[in-house]
C-alpha positions as CSV (number, residue, x, y, z in Angstrom):
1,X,12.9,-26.2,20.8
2,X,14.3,-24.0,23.5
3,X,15.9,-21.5,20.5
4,X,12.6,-21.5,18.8
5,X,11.1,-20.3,22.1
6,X,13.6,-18.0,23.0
7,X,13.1,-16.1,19.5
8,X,9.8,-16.4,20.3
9,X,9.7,-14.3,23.3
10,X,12.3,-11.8,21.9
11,X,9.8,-11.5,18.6
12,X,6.5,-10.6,21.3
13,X,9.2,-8.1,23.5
14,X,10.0,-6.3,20.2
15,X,6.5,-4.4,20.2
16,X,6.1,-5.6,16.6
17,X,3.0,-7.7,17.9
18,X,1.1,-4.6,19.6
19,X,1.3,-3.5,16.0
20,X,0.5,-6.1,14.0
21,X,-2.5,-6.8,16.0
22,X,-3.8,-3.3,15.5
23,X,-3.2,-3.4,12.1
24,X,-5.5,-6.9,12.1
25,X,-8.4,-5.1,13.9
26,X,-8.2,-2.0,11.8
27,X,-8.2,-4.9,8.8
28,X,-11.0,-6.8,10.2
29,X,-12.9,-3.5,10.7
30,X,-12.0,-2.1,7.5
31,X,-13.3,-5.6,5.8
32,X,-16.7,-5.4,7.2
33,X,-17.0,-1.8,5.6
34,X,-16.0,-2.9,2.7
35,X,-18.7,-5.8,2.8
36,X,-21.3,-3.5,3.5
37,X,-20.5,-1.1,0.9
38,X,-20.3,-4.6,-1.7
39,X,-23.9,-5.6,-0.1
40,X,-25.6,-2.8,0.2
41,X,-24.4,-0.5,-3.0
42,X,-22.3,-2.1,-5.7
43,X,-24.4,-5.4,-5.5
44,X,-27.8,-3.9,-6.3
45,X,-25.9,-1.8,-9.3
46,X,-24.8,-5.4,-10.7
47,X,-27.9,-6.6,-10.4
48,X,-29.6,-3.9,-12.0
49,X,-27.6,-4.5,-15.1
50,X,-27.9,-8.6,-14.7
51,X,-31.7,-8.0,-14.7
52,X,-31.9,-10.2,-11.4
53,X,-33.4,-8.7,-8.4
54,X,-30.5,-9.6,-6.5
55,X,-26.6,-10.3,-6.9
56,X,-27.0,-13.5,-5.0
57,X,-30.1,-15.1,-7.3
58,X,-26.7,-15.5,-10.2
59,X,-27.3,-19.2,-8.7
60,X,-28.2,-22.6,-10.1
61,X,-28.5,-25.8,-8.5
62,X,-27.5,-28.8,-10.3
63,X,-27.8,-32.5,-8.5
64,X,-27.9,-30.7,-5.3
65,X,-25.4,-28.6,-5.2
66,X,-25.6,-24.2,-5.5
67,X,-23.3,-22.6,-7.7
68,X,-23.8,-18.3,-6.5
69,X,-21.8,-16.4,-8.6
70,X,-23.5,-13.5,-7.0
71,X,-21.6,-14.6,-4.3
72,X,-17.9,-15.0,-5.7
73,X,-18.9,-11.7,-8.0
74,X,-19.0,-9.8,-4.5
75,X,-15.9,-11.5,-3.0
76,X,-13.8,-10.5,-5.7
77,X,-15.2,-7.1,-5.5
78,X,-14.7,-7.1,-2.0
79,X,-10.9,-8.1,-2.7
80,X,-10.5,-5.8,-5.1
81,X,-11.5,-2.6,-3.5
82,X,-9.7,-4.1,0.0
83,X,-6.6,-4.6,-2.7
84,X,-6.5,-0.9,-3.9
85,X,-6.8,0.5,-0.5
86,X,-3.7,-1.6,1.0
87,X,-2.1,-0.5,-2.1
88,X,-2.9,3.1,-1.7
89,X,-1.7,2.9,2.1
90,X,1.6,1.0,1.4
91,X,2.4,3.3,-1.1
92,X,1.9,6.3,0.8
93,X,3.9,5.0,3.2
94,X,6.7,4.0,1.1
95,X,7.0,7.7,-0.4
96,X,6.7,9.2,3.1
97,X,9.8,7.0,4.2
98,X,11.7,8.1,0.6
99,X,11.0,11.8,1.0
100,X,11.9,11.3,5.0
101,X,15.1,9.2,3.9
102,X,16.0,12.1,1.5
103,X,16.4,14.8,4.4
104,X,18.6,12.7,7.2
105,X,19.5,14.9,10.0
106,X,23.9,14.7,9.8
107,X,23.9,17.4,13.1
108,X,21.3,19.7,14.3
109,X,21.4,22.6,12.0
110,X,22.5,20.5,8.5
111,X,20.6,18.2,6.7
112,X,21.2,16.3,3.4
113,X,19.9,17.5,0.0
114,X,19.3,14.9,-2.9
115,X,21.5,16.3,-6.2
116,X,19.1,18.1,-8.9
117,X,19.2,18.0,-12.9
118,X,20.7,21.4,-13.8
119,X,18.1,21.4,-16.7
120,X,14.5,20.3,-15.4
121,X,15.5,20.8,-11.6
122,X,14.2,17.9,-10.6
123,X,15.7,15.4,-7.6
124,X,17.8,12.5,-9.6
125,X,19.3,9.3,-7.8
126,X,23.1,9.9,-6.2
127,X,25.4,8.5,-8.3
128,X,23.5,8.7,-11.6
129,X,25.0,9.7,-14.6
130,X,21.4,10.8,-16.4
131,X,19.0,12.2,-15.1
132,X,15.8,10.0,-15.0
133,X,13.6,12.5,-15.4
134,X,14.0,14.9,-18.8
135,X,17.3,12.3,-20.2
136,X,19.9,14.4,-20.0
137,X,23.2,13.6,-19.4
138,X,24.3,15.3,-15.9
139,X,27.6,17.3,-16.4
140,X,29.5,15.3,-13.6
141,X,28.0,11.9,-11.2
142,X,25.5,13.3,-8.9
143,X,26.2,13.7,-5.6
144,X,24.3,15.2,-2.4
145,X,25.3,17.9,-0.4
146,X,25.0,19.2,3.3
147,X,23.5,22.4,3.6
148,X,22.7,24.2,7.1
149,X,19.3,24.9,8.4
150,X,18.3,28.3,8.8
């Protein structure tokens, strides 16, 4: 119990909690847009098309009980479009950390240059043997290079 603790408090010291937390209010916040927008806008454009006034009269009672699939029609679409954004983000981020990874500062005026195909000019992976771009096979393994910074 005391090790569980103890990684505990070293996990809230990191300052990875400060950020997480933001990122739950920005989610939270972002959610309730995203509800609106379902609500207000996409909901009456399904219902136009269902012919019911509203998303959320898609209901039937039977012994009692409400089945609303106006109501689980605008969750998923809430999910969805919540889905695509994350998406959008993480992938953003991941290409900004790639392209940043690419250009690694060895001293203060070089930096690190990913190999190019000598026949489309395009960046190809260190190492490969073919470039993963146009096909071709590279004339020798590519490799990166230093170059200085004007």
């Amino acid at each position: 119990m005391k090790k569980l603790l103890k990684e505990f408090g070293e996990f809230i010291n990191r300052g990875n909690v400060l950020d997480m937390a933001v990122g739950v209010i920005i989610g939270a916040a972002f959610t309730s847009i995203v509800t609106a927008l379902t609500t207000n806008i996409i909901n009456p454009l399904i219902s136009m098309i269902g012919g019911s006034p509203e998303v959320k009269g898609m209901a039937f009672t039977f012994n009692g009980a409400t089945v609303d699939f106006g109501a689980f029609i605008s969750a998923v679409i809430n999910f969805l479009i919540v889905a695509i954004v994350v998406f959008a983000i993480v992938k953003a981020f991941n290409k900004a950390q790639t392209a940043g990874a690419k250009l690694v500062k060895h001293a203060d005026d070089e930096v690190v240059v990913a190999p190019k195909c000598p026949y489309c000019l395009e960046e190809v992976n260190v190492g490969a043997t073919r470039c993963h771009h146009c096909g071709a096979e590279l004339p020798e393994k590519a490799e990166a290079h230093v170059e200085k910074v004007k």
